[in-house]
C-alpha beads as a LAMMPS data file, in Angstrom:
LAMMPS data file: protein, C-alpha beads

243 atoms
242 bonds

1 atom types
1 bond types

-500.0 500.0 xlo xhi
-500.0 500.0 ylo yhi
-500.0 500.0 zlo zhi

Masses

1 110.0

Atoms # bond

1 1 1 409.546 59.610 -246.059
2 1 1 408.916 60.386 -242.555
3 1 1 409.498 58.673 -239.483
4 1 1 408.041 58.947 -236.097
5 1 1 408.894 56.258 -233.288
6 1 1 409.162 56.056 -229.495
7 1 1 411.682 56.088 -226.920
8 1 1 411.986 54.328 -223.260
9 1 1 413.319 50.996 -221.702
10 1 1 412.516 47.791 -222.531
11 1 1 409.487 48.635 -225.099
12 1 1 409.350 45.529 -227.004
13 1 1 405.866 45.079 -224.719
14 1 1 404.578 48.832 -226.710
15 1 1 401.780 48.569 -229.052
16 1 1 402.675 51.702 -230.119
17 1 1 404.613 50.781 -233.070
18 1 1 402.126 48.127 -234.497
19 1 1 399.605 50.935 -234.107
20 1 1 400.992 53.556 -235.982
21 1 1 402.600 50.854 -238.795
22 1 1 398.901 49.712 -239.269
23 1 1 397.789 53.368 -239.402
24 1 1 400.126 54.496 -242.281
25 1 1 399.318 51.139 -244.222
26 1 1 395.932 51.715 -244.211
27 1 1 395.971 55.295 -245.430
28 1 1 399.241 54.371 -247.617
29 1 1 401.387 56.678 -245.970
30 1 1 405.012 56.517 -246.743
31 1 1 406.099 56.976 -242.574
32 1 1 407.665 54.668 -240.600
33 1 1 407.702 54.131 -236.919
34 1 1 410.272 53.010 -234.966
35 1 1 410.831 51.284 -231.229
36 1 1 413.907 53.649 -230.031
37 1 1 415.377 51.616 -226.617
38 1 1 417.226 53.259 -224.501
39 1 1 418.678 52.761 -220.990
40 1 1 419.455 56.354 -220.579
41 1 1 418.073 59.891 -221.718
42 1 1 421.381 61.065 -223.017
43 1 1 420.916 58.554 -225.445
44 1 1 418.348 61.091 -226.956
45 1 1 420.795 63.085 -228.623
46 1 1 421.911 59.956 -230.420
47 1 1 418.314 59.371 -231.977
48 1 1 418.200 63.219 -233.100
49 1 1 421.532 63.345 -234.582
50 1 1 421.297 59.645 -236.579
51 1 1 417.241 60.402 -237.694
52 1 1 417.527 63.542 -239.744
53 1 1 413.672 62.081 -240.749
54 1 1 411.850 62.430 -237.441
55 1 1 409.225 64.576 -237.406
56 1 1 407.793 63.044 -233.852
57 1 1 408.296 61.239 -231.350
58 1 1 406.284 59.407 -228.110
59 1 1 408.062 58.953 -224.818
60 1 1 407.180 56.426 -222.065
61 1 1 408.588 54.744 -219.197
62 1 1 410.793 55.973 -217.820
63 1 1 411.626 59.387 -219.863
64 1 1 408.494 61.022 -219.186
65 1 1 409.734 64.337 -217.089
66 1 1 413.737 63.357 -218.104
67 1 1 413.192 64.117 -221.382
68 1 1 411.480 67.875 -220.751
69 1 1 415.372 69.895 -220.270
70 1 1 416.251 68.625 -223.558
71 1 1 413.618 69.805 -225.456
72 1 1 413.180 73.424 -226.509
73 1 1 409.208 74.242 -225.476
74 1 1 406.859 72.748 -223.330
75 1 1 403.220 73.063 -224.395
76 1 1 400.912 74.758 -221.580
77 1 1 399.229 71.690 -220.437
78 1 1 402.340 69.841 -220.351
79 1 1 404.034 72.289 -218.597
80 1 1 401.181 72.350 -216.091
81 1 1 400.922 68.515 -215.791
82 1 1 405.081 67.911 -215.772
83 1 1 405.667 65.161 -218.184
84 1 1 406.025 64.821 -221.696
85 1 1 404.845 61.929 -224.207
86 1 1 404.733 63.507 -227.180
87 1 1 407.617 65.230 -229.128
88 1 1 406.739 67.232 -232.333
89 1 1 409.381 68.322 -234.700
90 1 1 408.371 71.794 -235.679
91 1 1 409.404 73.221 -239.172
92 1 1 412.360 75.456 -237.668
93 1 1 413.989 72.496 -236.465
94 1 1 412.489 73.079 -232.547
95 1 1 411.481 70.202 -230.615
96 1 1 408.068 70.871 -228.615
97 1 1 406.710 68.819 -225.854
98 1 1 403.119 67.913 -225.212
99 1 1 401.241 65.184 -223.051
100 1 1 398.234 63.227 -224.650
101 1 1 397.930 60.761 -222.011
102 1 1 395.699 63.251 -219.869
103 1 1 393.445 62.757 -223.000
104 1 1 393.551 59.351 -223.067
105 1 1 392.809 58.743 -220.088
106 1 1 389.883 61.142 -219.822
107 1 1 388.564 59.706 -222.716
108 1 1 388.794 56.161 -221.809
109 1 1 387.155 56.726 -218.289
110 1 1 384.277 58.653 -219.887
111 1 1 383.572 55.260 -222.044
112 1 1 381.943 54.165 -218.065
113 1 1 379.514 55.137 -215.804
114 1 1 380.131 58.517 -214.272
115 1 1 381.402 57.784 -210.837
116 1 1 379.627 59.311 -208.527
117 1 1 382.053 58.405 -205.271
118 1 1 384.970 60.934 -206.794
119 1 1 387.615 59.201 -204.294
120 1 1 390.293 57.736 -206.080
121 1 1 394.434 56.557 -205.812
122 1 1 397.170 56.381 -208.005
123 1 1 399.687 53.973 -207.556
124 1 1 402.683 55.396 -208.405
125 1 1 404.338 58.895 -208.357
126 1 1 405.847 58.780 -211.840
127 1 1 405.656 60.570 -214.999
128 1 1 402.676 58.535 -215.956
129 1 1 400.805 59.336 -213.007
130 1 1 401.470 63.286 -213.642
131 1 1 398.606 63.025 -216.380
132 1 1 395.789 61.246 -214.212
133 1 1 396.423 63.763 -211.456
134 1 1 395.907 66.393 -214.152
135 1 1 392.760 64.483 -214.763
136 1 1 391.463 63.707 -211.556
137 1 1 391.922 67.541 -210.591
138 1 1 389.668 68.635 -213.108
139 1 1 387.178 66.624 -212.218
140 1 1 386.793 67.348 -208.895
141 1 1 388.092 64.140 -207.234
142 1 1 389.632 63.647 -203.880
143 1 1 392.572 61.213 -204.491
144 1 1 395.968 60.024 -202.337
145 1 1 398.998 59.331 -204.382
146 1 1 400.494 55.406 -203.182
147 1 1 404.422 55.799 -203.591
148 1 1 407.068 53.075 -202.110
149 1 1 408.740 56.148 -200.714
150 1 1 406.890 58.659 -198.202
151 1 1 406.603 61.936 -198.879
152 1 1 404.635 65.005 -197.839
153 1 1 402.394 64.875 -200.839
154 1 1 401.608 60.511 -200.983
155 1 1 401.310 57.396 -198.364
156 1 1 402.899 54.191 -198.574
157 1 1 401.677 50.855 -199.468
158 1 1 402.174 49.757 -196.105
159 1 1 399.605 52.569 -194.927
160 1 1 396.664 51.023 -196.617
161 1 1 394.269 50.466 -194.617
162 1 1 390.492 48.669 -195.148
163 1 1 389.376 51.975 -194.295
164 1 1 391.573 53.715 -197.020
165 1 1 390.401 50.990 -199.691
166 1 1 386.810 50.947 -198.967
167 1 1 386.690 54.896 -199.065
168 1 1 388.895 55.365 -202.331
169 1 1 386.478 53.760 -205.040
170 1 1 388.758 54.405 -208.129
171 1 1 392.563 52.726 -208.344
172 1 1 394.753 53.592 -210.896
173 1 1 397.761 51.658 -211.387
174 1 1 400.303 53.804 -213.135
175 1 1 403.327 51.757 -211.972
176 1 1 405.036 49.480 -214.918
177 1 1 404.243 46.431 -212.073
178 1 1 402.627 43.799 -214.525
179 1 1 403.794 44.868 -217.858
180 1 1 404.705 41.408 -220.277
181 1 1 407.114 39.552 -219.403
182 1 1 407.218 39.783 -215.824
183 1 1 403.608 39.152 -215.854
184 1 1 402.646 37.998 -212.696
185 1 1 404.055 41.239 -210.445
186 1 1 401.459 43.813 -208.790
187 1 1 401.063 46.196 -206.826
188 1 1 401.444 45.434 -203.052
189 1 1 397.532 46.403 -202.169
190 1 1 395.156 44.690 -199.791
191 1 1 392.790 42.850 -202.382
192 1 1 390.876 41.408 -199.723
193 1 1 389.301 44.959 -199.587
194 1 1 388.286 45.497 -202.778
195 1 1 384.095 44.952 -203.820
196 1 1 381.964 45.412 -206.651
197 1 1 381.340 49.258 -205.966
198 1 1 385.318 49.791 -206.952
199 1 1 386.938 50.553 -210.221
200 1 1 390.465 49.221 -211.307
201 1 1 392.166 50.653 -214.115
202 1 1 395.587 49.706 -214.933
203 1 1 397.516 52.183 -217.797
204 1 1 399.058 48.583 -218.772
205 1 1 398.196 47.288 -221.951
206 1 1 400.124 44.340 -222.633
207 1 1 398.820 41.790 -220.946
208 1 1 395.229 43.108 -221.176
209 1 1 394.276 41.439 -218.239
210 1 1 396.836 42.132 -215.394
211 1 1 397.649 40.206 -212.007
212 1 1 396.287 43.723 -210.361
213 1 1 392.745 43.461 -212.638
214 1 1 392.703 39.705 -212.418
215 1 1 392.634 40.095 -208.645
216 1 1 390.242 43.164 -208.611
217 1 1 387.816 41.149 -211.054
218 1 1 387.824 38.524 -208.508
219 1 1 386.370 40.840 -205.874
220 1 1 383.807 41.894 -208.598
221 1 1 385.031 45.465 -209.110
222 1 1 384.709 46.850 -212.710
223 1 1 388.219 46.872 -214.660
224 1 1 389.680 48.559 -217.776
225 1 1 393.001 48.024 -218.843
226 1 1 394.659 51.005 -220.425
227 1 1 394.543 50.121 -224.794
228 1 1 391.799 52.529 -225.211
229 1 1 393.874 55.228 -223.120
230 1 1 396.920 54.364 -225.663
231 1 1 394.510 54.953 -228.829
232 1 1 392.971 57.899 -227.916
233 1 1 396.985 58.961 -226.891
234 1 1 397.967 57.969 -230.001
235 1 1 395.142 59.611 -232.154
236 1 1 396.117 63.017 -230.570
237 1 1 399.889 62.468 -230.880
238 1 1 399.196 62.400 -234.467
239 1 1 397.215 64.995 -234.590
240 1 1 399.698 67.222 -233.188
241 1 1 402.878 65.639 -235.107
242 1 1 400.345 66.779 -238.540
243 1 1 399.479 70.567 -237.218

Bonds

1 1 1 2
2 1 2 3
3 1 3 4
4 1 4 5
5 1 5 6
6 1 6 7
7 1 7 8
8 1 8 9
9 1 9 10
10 1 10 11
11 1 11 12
12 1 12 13
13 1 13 14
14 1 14 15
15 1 15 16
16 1 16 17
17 1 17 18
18 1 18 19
19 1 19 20
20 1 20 21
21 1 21 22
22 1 22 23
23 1 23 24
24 1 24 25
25 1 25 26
26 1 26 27
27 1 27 28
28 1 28 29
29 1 29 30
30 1 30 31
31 1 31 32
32 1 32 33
33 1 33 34
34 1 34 35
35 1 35 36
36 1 36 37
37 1 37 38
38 1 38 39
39 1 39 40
40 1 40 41
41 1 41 42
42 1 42 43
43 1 43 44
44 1 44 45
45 1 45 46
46 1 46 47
47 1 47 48
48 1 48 49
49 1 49 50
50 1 50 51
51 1 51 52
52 1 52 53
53 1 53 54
54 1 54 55
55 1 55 56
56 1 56 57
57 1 57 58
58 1 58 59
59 1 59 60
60 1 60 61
61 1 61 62
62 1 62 63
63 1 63 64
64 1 64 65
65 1 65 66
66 1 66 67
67 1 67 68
68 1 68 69
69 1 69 70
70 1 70 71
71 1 71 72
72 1 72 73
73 1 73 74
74 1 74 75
75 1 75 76
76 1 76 77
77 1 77 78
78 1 78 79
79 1 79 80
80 1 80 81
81 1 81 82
82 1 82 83
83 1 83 84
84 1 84 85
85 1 85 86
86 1 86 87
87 1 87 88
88 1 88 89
89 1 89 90
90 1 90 91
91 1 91 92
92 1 92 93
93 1 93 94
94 1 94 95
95 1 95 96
96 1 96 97
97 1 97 98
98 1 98 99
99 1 99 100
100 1 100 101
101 1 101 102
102 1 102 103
103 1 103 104
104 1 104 105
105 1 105 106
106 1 106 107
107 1 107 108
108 1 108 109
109 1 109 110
110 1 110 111
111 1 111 112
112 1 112 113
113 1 113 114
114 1 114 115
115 1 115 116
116 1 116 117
117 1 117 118
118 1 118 119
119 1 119 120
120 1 120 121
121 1 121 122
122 1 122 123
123 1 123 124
124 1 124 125
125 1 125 126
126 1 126 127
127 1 127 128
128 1 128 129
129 1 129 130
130 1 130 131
131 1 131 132
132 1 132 133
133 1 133 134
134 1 134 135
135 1 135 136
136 1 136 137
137 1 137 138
138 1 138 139
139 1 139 140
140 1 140 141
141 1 141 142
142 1 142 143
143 1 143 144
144 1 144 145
145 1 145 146
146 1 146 147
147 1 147 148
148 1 148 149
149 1 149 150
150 1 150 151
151 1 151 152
152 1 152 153
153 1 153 154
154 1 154 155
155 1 155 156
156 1 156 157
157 1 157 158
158 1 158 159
159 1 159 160
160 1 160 161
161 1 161 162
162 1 162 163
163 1 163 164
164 1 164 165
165 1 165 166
166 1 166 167
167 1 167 168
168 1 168 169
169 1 169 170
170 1 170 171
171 1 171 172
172 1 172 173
173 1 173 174
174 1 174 175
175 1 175 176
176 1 176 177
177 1 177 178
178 1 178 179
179 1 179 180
180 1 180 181
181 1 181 182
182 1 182 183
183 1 183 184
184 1 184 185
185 1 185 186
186 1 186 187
187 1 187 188
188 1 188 189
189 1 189 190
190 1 190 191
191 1 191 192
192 1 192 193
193 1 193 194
194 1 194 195
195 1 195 196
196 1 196 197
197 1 197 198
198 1 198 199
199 1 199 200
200 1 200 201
201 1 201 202
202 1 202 203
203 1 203 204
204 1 204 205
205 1 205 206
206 1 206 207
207 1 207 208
208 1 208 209
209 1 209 210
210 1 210 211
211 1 211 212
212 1 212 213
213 1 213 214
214 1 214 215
215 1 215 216
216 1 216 217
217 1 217 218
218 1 218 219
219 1 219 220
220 1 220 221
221 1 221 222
222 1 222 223
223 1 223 224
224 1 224 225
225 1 225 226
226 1 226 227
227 1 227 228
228 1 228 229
229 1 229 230
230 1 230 231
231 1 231 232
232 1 232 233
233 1 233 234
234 1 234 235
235 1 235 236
236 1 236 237
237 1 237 238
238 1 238 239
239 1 239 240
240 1 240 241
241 1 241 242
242 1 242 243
């Protein structure tokens, strides 16, 4: 019997597991899938050395690009984008990274209208964000990166501007601000700004309708929370842990 599973902090919010249970019921799979949390990524070694099952693994917040020096290949794109999600246990005992949240995500914007504006930002300069950047590069968009700290390559909260929100038509919440149970954070934007020509998606899940969505609704922009990302993730995860 096989088992898969996944491995951050304070997952009990994932939908991953119920997912991938109610995937190997319904094709009678003997696999199991298991929530691995962890408060550090040393604890990794742990998981290997007490699983001698796993044949795969998914990796969230906040293991993303920690996880990539313990791992003995990086796939191309993954390489490319920095961040890993997916871990596949090769035959000869070699762990391989890949990232399937670049797919998720372009497959769960492409469910909407094209957007013809290609101005965007990303909350957040995480591992998650890595993957939409990958995304929003292909596509040809002209995006900012929002980080609480400045850098070179992103702006502050505190730097948004009407101007900033009016002209940046897609916002993509990649921060964990909103997740269940602490249900009631967002991100520090000005609302007030926002209008039915913008676009809110939130890579949250769990709620499905976040504080940052519930406020961007209110303004009459269009919103998608981020389950369809996490099945269309998912569906390629397993298609790589079966290759």
């Amino acid at each position: 019997m096989a088992k898969y599973g996944l491995i951050g902090t304070n997952i009990n919010y994932s939908f991953s597991k119920t997912f991938f249970s109610i995937k190997f019921d319904l094709e009678k799979l003997e696999n199991t899938y298991e929530n691995f949390d962890i408060d550090n990524v040393s604890k990794f070694a742990d998981i290997i050395k007490n699983n001698s099952n796993l044949k795969g693994l998914n990796v969230t917040i906040p293991f993303k690009e920690k996880i990539i020096p313990f791992l003995d290949k990086v796939d191309k794109e993954a390489k490319a984008i920095g961040a890993v999600n997916t871990i596949k246990f090769s035959k000869d005992g070699r762990l391989v990274g890949y990232n399937t949240d670049h797919y998720g995500f372009a497959k769960a914007l492409a469910e909407f209208p094209p957007i013809n504006d290609k101005t965007a930002l990303i909350l957040g300069n995480g591992g998650a964000s890595k993957a939409i950047k990958y995304v929003l590069d292909a596509m040809g968009f002209d995006y900012k990166i929002v980080s609480r700290t400045p850098s070179e390559s992103t702006i502050t909260y505190t730097d948004l501007t009407k101007e900033i929100i009016e002209n940046h038509k897609l916002i993509i919440n990649t921060t964990p601000l909103g997740v269940s149970p602490n249900t009631w954070e967002c991100p520090d934007i000005p609302y007030q700004h926002i209008t039915k020509k913008h676009f809110l998606f939130d890579l949250i899940y769990n709620p499905r309708e976040t504080e940052f969505l519930k406020r961007g609704f209110g303004k009459g922009a269009t919103i998608a929370n981020g389950m369809k990302m996490l099945e269309y993730q998912a569906k390629k995860s397993w298609s790589i842990w079966r290759s």
